[in-house]
N, C-alpha and C positions, 0 to 999 in steps of 0.2 A: 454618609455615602463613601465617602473617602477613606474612612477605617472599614468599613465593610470591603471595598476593594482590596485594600493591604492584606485583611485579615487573608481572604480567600487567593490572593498571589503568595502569599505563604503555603498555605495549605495546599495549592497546585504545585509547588515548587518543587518537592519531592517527585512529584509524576512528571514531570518538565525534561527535557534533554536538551546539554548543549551543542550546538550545529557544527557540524563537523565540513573541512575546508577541504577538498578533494579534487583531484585532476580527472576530470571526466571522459577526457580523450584516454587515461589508462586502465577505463572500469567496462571491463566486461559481460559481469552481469547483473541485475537488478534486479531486485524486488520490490512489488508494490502491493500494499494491505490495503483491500477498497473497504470503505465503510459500507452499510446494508442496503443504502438508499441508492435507485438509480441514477436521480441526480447528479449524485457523488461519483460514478462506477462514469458514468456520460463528461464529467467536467476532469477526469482525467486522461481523456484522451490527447488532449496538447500536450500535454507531458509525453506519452507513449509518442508523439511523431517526431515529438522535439528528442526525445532518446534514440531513437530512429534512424534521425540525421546528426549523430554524435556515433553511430556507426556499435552501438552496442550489438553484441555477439547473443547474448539471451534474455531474455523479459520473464520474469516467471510473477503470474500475478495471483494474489492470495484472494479471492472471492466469496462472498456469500451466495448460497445457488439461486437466490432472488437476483443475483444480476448476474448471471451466469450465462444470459441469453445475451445480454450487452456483450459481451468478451468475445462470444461464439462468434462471432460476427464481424469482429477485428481481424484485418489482414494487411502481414505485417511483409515487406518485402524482403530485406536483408539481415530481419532478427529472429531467433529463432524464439516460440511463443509457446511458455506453458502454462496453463490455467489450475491454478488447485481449489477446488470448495471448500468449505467449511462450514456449519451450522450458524445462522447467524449471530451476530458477536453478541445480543442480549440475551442467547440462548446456548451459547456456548459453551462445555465445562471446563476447567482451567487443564485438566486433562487432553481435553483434545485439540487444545490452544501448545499447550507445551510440547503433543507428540508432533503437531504438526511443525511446528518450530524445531525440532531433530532433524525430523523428514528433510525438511528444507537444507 
């Protein structure tokens, strides 16, 4: 089990990032990639109030149109909110992964 672990934290290592240490009172605008599941789209909203009350200027959130209906519905009082769709990410082509990442 233990070599099974190691092997696959190697092998995730490459797709891994290291965390980056940042002044949040100087960042004005954010981005956030939901995964497809509502769930997931529903458990970030602490995030978005807690960015809220740290007085961020824009939110622009990258969505799958499966929780496109969660987002609609978000209202935000001092940030300015933009939603962008995308195909879901298991159906996505690296094309429209990449244009949209220019866009942005």
């Amino acid at each position: 089990m233990f070599l099974a672990s190691l092997l696959r934290r190697i092998a995730f290592s490459y797709y891994d990032y290291k965390a980056y240490n940042f002044n949040i009172e100087k960042t004005d605008f954010v981005v956030i990639h939901i995964p497809d599941q509502i769930g997931d789209a529903m458990a970030i909203f602490p995030v978005i109030r807690a960015l809220e009350l740290h007085k961020i200027k824009h939110l622009l959130i990258v969505t799958s149109t499966i929780n496109l209906e969660v987002f609609n519905a978000l209202k935000l009082e001092k940030t300015k909110l933009t939603l962008v769709t995308m195909t879901m990410q298991d159906h996505a082509t690296l094309k429209e992964i990449k244009d949209l990442a220019k866009n942005i």
